[in-house]
Structures are given as C-alpha cells and as structure tokens.
TIMISE-514775 format. One record per residue (C-alpha): x negated, y negated, z. Coordinates in steps of 0.001 Angstrom, whole numbers, padded with zeros to 6 digits, always signed. Layout:
N
<node><px>X</px><py>Y</py><pz>Z</pz></node>
...
END
This chain:
325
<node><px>-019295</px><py>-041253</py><pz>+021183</pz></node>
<node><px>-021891</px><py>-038808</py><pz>+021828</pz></node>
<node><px>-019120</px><py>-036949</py><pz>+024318</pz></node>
<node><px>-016834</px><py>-037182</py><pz>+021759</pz></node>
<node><px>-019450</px><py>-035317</py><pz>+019231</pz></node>
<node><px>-020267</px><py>-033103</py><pz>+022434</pz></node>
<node><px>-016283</px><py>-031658</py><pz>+022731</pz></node>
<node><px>-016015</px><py>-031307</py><pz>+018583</pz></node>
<node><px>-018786</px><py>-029134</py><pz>+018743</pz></node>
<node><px>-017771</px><py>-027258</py><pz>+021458</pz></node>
<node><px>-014592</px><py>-026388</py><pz>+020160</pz></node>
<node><px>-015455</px><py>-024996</py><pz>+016670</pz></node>
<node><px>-018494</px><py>-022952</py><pz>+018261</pz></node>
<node><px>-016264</px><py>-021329</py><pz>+020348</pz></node>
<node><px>-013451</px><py>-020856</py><pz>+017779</pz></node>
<node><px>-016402</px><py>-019445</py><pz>+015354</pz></node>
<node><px>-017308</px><py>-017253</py><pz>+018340</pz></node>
<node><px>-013764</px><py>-016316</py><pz>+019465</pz></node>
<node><px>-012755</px><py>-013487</py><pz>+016939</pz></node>
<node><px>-016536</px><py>-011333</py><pz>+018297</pz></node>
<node><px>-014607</px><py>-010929</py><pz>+021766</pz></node>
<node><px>-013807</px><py>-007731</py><pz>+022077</pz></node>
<node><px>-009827</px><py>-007750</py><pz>+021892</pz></node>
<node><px>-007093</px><py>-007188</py><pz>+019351</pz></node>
<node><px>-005045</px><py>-010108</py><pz>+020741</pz></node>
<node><px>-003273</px><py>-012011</py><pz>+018535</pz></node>
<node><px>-004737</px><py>-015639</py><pz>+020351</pz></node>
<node><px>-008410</px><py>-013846</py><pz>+019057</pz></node>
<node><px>-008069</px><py>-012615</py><pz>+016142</pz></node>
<node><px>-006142</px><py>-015322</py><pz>+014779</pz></node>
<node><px>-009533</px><py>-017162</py><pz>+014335</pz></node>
<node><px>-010608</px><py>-014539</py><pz>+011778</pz></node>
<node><px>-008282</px><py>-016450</py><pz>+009851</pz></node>
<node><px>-009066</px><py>-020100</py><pz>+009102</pz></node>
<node><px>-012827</px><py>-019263</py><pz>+008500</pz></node>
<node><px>-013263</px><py>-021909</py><pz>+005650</pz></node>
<node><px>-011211</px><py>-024833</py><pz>+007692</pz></node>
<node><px>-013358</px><py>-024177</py><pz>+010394</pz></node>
<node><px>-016408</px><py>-024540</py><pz>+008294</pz></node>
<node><px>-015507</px><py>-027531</py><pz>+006374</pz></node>
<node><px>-014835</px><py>-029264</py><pz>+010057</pz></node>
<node><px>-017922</px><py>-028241</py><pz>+011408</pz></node>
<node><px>-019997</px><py>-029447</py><pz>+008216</pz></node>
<node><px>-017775</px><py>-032909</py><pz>+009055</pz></node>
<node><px>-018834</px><py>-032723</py><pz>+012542</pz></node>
<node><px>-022401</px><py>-032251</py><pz>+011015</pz></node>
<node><px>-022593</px><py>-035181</py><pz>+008682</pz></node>
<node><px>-020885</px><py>-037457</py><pz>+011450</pz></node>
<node><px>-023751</px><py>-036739</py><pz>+013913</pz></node>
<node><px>-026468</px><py>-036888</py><pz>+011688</pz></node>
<node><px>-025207</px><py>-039649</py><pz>+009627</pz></node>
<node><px>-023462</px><py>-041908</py><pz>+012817</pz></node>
<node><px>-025499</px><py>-041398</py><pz>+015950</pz></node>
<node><px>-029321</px><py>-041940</py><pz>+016190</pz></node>
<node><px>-029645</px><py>-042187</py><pz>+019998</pz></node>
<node><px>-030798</px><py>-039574</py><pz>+022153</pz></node>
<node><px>-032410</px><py>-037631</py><pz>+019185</pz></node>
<node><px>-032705</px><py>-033982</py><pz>+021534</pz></node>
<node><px>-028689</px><py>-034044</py><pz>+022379</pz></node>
<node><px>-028656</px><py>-034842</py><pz>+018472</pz></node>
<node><px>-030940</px><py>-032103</py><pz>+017271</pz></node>
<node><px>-029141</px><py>-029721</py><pz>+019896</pz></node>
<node><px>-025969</px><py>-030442</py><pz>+018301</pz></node>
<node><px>-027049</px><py>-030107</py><pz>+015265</pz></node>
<node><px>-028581</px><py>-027042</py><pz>+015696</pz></node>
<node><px>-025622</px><py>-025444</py><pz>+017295</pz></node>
<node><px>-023242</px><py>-027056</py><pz>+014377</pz></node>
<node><px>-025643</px><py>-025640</py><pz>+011793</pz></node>
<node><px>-025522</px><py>-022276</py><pz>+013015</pz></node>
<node><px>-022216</px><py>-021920</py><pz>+013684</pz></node>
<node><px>-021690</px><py>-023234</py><pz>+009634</pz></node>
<node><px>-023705</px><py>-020330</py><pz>+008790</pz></node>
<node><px>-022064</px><py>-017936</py><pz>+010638</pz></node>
<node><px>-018985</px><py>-018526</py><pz>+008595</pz></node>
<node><px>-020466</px><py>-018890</py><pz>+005102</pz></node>
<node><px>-022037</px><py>-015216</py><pz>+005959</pz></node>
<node><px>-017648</px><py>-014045</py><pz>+005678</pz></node>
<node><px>-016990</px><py>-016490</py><pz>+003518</pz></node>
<node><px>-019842</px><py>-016385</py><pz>+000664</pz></node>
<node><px>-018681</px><py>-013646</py><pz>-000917</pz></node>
<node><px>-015063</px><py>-014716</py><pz>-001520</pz></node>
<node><px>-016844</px><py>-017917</py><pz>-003911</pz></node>
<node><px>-018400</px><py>-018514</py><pz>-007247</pz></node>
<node><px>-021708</px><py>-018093</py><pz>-005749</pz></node>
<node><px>-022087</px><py>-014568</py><pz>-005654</pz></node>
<node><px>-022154</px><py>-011892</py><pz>-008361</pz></node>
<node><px>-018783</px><py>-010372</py><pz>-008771</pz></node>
<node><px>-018475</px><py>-006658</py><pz>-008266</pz></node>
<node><px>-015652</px><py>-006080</py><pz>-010876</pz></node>
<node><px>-016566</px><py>-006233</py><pz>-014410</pz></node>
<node><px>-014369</px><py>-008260</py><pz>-016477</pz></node>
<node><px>-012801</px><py>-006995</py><pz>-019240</pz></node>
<node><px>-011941</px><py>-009334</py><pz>-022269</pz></node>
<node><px>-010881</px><py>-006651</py><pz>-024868</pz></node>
<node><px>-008325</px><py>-004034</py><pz>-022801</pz></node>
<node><px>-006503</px><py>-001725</py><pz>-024282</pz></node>
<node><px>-003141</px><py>-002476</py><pz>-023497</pz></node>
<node><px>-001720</px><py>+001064</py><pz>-023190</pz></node>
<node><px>-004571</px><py>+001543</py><pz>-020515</pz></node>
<node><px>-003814</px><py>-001804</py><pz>-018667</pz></node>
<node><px>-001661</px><py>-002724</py><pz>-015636</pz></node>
<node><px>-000557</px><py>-006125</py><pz>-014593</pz></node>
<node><px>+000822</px><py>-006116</py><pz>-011265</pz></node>
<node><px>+002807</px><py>-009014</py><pz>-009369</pz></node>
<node><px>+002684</px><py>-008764</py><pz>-005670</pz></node>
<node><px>+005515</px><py>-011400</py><pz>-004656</pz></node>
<node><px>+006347</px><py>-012040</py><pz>-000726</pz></node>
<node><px>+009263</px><py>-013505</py><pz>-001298</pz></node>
<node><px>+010083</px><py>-015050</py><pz>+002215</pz></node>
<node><px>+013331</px><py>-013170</py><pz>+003404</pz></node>
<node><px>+015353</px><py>-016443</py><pz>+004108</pz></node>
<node><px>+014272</px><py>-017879</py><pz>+000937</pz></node>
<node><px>+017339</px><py>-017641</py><pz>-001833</pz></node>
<node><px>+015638</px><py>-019813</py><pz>-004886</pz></node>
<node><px>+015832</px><py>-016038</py><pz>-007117</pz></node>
<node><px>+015572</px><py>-017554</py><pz>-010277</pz></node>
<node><px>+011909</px><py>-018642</py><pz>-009792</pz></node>
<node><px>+010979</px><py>-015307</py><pz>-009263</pz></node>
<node><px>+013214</px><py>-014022</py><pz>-012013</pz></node>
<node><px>+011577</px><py>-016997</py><pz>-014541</pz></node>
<node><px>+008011</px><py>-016107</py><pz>-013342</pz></node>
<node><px>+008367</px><py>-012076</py><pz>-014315</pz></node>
<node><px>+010349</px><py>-013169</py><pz>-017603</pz></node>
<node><px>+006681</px><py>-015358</py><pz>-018229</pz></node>
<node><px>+004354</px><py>-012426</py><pz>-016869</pz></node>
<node><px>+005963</px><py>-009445</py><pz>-017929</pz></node>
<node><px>+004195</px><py>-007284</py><pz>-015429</pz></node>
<node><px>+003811</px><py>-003459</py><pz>-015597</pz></node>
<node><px>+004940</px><py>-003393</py><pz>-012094</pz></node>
<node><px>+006878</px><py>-006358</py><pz>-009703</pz></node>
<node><px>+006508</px><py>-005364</py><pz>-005488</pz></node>
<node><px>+009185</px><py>-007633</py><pz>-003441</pz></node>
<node><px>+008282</px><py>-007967</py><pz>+000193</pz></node>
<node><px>+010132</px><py>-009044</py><pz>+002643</pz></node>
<node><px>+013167</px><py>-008349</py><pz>+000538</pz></node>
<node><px>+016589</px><py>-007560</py><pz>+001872</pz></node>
<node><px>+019334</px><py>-006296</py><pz>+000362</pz></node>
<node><px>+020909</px><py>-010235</py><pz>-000636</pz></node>
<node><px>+017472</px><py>-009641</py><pz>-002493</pz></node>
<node><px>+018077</px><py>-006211</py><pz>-004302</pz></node>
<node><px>+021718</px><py>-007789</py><pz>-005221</pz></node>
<node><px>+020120</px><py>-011093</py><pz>-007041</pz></node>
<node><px>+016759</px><py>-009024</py><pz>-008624</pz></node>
<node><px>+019509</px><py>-006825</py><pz>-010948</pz></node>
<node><px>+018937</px><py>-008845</py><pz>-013565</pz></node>
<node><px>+015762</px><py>-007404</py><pz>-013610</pz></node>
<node><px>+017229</px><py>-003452</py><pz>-013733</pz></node>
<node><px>+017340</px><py>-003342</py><pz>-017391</pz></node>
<node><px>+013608</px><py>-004124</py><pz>-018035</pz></node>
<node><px>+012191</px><py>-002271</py><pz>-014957</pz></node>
<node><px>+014371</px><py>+000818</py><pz>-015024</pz></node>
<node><px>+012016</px><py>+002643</py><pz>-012199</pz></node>
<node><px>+012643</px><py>+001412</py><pz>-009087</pz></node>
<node><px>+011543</px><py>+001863</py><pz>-005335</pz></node>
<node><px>+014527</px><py>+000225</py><pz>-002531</pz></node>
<node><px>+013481</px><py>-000616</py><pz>+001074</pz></node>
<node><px>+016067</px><py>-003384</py><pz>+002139</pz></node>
<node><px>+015334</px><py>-004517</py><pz>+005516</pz></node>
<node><px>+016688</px><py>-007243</py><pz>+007462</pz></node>
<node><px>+014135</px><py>-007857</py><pz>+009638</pz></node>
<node><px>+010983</px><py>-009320</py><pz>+007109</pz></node>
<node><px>+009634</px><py>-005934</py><pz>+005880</pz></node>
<node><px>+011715</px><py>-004581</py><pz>+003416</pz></node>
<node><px>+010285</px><py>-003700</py><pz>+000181</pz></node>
<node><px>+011138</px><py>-003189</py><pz>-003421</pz></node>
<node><px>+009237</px><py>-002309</py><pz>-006484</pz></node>
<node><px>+010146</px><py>-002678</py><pz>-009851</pz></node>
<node><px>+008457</px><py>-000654</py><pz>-012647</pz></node>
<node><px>+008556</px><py>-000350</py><pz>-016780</pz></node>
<node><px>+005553</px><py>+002400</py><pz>-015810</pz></node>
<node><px>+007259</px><py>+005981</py><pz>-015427</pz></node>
<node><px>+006953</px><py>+006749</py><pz>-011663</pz></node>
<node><px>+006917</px><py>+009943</py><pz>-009729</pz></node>
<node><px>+005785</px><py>+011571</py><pz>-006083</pz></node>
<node><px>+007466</px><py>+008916</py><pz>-004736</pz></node>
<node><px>+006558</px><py>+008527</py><pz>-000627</pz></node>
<node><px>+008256</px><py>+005671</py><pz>+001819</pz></node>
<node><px>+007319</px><py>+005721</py><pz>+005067</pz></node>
<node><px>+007499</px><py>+004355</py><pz>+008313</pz></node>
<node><px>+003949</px><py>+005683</py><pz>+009076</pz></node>
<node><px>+002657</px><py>+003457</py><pz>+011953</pz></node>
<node><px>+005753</px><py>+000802</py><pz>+013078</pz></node>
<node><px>+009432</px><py>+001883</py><pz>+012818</pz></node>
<node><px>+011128</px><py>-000680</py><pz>+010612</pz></node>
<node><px>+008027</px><py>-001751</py><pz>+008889</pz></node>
<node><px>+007415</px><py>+000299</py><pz>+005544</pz></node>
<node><px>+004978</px><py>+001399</py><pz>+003052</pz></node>
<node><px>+005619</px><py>+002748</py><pz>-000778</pz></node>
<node><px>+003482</px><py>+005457</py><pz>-002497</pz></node>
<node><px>+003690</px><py>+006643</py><pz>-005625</pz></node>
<node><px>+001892</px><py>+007756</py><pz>-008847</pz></node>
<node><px>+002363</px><py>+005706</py><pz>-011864</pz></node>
<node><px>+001972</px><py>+006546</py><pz>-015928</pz></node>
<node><px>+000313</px><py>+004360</py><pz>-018214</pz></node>
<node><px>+001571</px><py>+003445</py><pz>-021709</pz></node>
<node><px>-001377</px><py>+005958</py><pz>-022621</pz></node>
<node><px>-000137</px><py>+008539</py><pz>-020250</pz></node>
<node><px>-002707</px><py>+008075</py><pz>-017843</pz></node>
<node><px>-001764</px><py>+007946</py><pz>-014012</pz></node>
<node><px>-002633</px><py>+006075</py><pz>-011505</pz></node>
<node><px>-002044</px><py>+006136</py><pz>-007730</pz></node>
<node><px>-000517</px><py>+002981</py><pz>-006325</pz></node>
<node><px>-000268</px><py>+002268</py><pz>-002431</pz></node>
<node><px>+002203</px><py>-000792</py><pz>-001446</pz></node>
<node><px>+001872</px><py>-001522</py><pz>+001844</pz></node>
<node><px>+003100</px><py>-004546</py><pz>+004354</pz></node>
<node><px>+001522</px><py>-003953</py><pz>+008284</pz></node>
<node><px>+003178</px><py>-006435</py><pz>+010935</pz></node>
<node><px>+000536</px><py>-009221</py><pz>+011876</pz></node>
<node><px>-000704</px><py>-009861</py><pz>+015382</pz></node>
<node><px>+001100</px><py>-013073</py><pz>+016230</pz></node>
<node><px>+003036</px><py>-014122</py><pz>+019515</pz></node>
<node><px>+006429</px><py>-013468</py><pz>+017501</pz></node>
<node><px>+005794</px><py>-010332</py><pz>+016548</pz></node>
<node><px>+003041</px><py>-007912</py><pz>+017472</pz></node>
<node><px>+001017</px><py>-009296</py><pz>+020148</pz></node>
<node><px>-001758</px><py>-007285</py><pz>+018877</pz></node>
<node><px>-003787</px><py>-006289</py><pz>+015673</pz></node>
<node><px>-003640</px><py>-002655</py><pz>+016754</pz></node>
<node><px>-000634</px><py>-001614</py><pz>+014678</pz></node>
<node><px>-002104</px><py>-003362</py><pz>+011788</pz></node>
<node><px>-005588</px><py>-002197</py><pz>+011838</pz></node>
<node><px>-004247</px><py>+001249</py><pz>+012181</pz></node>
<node><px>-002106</px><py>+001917</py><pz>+009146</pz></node>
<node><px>-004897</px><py>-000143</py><pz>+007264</pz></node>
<node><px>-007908</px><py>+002155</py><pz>+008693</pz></node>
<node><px>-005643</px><py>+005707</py><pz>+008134</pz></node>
<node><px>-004569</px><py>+004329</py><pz>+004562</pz></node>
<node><px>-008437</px><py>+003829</py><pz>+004003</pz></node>
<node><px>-009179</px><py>+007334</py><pz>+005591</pz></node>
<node><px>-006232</px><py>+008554</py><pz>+003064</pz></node>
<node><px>-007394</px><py>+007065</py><pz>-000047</pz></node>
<node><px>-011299</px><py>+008463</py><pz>+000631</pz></node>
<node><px>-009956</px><py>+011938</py><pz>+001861</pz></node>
<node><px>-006520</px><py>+013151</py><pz>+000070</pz></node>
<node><px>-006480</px><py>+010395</py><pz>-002721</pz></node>
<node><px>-010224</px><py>+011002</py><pz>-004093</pz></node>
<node><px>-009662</px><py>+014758</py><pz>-003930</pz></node>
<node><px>-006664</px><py>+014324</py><pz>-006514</pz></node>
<node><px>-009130</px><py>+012202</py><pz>-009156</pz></node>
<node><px>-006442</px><py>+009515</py><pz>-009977</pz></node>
<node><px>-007417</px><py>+006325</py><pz>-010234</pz></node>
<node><px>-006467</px><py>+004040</py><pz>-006891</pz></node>
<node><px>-004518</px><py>+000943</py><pz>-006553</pz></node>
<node><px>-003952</px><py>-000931</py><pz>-003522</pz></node>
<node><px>-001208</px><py>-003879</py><pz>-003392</pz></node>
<node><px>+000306</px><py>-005959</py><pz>-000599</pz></node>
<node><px>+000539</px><py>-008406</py><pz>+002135</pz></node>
<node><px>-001968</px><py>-006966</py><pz>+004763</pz></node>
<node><px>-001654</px><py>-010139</py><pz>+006644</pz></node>
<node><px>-005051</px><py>-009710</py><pz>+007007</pz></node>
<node><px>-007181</px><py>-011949</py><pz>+005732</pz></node>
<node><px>-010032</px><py>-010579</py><pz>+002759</pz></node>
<node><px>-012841</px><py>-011233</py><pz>+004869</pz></node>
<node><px>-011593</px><py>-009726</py><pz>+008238</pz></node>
<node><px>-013820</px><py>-007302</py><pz>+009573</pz></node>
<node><px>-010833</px><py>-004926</py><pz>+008976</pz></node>
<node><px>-010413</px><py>-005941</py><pz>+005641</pz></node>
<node><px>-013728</px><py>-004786</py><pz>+005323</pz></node>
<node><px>-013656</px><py>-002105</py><pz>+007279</pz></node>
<node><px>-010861</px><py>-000603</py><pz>+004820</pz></node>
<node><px>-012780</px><py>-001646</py><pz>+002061</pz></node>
<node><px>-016053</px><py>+000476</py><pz>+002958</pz></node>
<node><px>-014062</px><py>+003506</py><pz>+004189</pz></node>
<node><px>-011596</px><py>+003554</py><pz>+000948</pz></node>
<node><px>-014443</px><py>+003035</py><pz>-001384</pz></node>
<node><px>-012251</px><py>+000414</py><pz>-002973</pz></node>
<node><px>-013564</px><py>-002755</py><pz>-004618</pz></node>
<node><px>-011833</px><py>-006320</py><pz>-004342</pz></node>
<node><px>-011705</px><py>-007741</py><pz>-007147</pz></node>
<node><px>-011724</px><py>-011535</py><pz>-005922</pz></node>
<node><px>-015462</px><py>-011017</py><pz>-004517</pz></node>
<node><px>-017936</px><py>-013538</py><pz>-007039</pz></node>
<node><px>-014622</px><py>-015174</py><pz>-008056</pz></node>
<node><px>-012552</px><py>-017045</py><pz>-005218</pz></node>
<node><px>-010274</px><py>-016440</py><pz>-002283</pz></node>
<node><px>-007466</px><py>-016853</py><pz>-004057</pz></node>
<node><px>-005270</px><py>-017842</py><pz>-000862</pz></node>
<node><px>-001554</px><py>-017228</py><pz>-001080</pz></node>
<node><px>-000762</px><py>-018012</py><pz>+002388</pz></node>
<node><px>+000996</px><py>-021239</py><pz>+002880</pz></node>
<node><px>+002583</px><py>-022045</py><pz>+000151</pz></node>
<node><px>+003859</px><py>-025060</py><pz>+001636</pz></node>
<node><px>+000506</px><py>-026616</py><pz>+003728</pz></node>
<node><px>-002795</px><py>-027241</py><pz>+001568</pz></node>
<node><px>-004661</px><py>-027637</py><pz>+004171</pz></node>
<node><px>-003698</px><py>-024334</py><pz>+006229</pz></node>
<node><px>-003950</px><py>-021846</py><pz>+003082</pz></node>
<node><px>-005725</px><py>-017978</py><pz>+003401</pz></node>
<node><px>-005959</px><py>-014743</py><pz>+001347</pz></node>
<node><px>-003075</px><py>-012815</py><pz>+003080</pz></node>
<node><px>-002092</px><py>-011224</py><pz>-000323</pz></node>
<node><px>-004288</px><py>-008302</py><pz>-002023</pz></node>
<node><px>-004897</px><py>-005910</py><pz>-004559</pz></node>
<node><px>-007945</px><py>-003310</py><pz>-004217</pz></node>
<node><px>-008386</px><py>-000665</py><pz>-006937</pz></node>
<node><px>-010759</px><py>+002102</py><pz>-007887</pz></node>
<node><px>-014131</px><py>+001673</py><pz>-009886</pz></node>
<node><px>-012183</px><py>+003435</py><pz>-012304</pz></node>
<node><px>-010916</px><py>-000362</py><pz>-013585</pz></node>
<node><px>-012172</px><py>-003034</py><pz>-014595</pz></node>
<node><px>-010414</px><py>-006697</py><pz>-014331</pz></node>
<node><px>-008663</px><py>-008483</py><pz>-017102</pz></node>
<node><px>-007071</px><py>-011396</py><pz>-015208</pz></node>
<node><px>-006647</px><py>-012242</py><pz>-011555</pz></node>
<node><px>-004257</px><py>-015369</py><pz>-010774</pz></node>
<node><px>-002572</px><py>-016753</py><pz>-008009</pz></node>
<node><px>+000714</px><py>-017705</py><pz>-009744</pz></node>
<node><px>+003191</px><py>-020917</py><pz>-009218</pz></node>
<node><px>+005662</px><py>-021065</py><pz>-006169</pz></node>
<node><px>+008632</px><py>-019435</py><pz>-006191</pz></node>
<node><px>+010180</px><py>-021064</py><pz>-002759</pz></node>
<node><px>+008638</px><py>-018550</py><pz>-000905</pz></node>
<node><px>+006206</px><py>-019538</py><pz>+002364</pz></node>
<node><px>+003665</px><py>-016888</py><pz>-000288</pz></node>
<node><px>+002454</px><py>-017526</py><pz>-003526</pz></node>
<node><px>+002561</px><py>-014591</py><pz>-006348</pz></node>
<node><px>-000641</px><py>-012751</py><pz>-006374</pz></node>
<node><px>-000959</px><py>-011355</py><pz>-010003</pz></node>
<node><px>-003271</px><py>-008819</py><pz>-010853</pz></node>
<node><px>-004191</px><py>-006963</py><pz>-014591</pz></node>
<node><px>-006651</px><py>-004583</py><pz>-014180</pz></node>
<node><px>-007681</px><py>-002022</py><pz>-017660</pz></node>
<node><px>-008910</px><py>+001692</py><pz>-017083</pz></node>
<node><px>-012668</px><py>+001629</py><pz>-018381</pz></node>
END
C-alpha cells in the first residue's frame, strides 16, 4: 500500500510540475489544463494517506508534505477562477439596455449538424451579437434562418475546424478578417454600435491548440494571443473605444498565457470571484475546462455571465451581457 501511495504521489507532483518545463510542447503544456482534476486527485491522495495508513509516520509526513504542496500550487491558478475571491467586475443589476451587449460565443463542433439547438437557444437569448466557430459553409446554409434578425454579418466558412461567422442586430463597420498568425485559421475585427450609438471594438478570435493532431506546439497560439494583447494596449487604447474580446483561445483562463494576455491587454475577465465557467467537454463531466472566453474593457461592467445548455456541440455556449458604465 504504501508503494501504491508512493507512485500516486509521484505522478500528480510531476504532472503539477510538468507545465514549469521550459517548452511549448503540446505533451507539457497540456497539463496547464486539468489544474482542478489534478487538485481534487491529489486532495484524494491526501485524505487516503492520512486517513488509511498510520505506519511508517516519516514516509507518511513526507508524502504528505509533498501532496500538500503540490495542492497548493494549483489552488494559487485556480483560486481566482472561484467564489472565494473578490470579483474584479462590478455587477450591474440596473443596465441600460441601449448601452448593453449580450454576446453568445457558440463552438459549434464542425461535424455536429443538430442546428436547431443553436437556432432555439438564440430565439431564447436574443443576443446583440451570435460568433459561430468552427462553422463551415453546411453551417452558414442552416444559420439563414437567423439572416432576418441579425442582418450584419461576418462569413469565414472553413472546412477544416476554424471557420467563423458572426451574426449581429448591432450596426457593424471597419470590418478586418485575417489570417494573422496560421494560414487557414482566422480572426474577425470589427467595431460595433450600440442601441445608444455608442461603439465598441470587438476582437473574435480562434488560435489552433497545441495538441498531437494539430499544432505540436503552443507557439502559434501564444503568438496571435500575445500580438492581439500588444494590439489592444497599443492601437486599440489609442482609439478610446471600449474593448471586447470573444472566442475559443483553447487556452485555458488560468494559463500563464491567458494571463499573460490579460496583463499586457489591460483587459479584465469577468469570471474571476465568480467561477470557471468550463465549456470544454460538453460531453465528459469529469474532463471539463474554461476553453471559451470573453475579456472586455473597464469601460463595462457585467450584467450576466452563463454557460448556456448544449447544443450537440463537443462546447457549451458561453454567454456574456456586459453594460457600458
């Protein structure tokens, strides 16, 4: 048994220390991901050694040490993304609805055909603005219903998991796609007017992950995060707009690139005092992480953040309302 205790340990110290090696491999930072699995195992690991074994007390106390440490390691990326802390977005419960925007950022899964979930969900929501990622052009075809209410749109079918559409009732204008980093993987910019006339500056973006199917490193990804960061502090701050972020980073919210974007961008998350809010998988409970986002500006505040029901996808919806203070 104590062997047994001696591997578990083992393992999750060295998956907690994995991701501070200094590579972009996918095979190391893939461990930035499961940060709160890996926790809840090694506070498991802690309770069965504590509460289960009582011989050899300084292999015990070692373990325990080690476990304990470990645990705290990953509460120090974790903390903030739970009820514990103070959030850093004020909530606002009276927003003027002609200076609000509700936002649905939707992965819809490319191979996924089950439409009229999606459809349903935006009837329900009646977002300001719907982005579709990984939508092809079977996708554009079966979101027309949706033409008539959102009559501003943004097209970027793609075939190959990174196409991208948005759908707007918001006037939009200084409309940018680009292929700034990856060719065939896309990013949407444009500036937005509010029901009040206001404008806002909206970045929808979608970076390839590091994974062994697809980029075998986080390079790509941390770049066109890091220069959209540089961007927003540099170009986007000069113009005075208020700043909204949306998209599948496939990045996880407490990544040290996550937060690297965050401190560079001057952005705030909105989900910090309040929850992970994991989209990512839809289908496993037990393997779930905050791939989705939207940053913003201090210029908002937030009226409602929700992760919304599935819609077939391997993603849940990420809504997001946010009111100009």
């Amino acid at each position: 048994m104590l062997t047994t205790f001696i591997i578990i340990s083992l393992v999750l110290v060295l998956l907690t220390a994995a991701p501070l090696l200094p590579s972009d491999h996918w095979s190391v930072r893939v461990w930035e991901f499961p940060r709160l699995q890996i926790a809840v195992l090694l506070l498991v690991n802690l309770v069965a050694i504590g509460g289960f074994y009582h011989h050899n007390l300084l292999v015990i106390a070692s373990l325990i040490g080690v476990n304990l440490g470990a645990l705290v390691y990953q509460m120090y990326w974790i903390l903030p993304y739970t009820p514990l802390v103070k959030p850093t977005v004020k909530i606002n419960n009276n927003p003027e609805p002609k200076r609000s925007v509700k936002i649905i950022n939707a992965n819809v899964l490319m191979t996924n055909h089950d439409v009229a979930k999606l459809i349903t969900l935006v009837e329900q929501e009646q977002p300001h603005i719907l982005v579709t990622l990984e939508s092809n052009q079977w996708w554009q075809d079966a979101l027309a219903p949706l033409h008539a209410a959102y009559p501003y749109r943004v097209n970027y079918p793609l075939d190959n998991l990174y196409g991208m559409h948005v759908f707007s009732r918001l006037p939009l204008s200084d409309i940018i796609t680009a292929e700034r980093v990856e060719k065939g993987v896309p990013s949407v910019h444009c500036v937005a007017q509010l029901e009040s006339g206001e404008r806002i500056k909206c970045h929808f973006v979608h970076p390839a992950p590091p994974s062994p199917t697809e980029n075998e490193e986080a390079t790509e990804r941390d770049i066109e995060l890091l220069g959209l960061a540089k961007e927003i502090a540099q170009t986007d701050s000069a113009d005075g707009l208020p700043i909204i972020v949306s998209g599948d980073l496939n990045d996880v919210a407490w990544s040290p690139t996550t937060q690297a974007f965050l401190r560079v961008s001057g952005l705030c998350d909105p989900r910090i005092g309040r929850g992970a809010f994991n989209t990512f998988h839809a289908q496993y409970v037990m393997a779930r992480w905050p791939l989705d986002h939207v940053f913003h500006s201090d210029s908002f505040e937030l009226v409602r953040l929700a992760r919304l029901p599935e819609i077939g996808s391997d993603h849940f919806p990420l809504l997001t309302e946010l009111c100009l203070k």
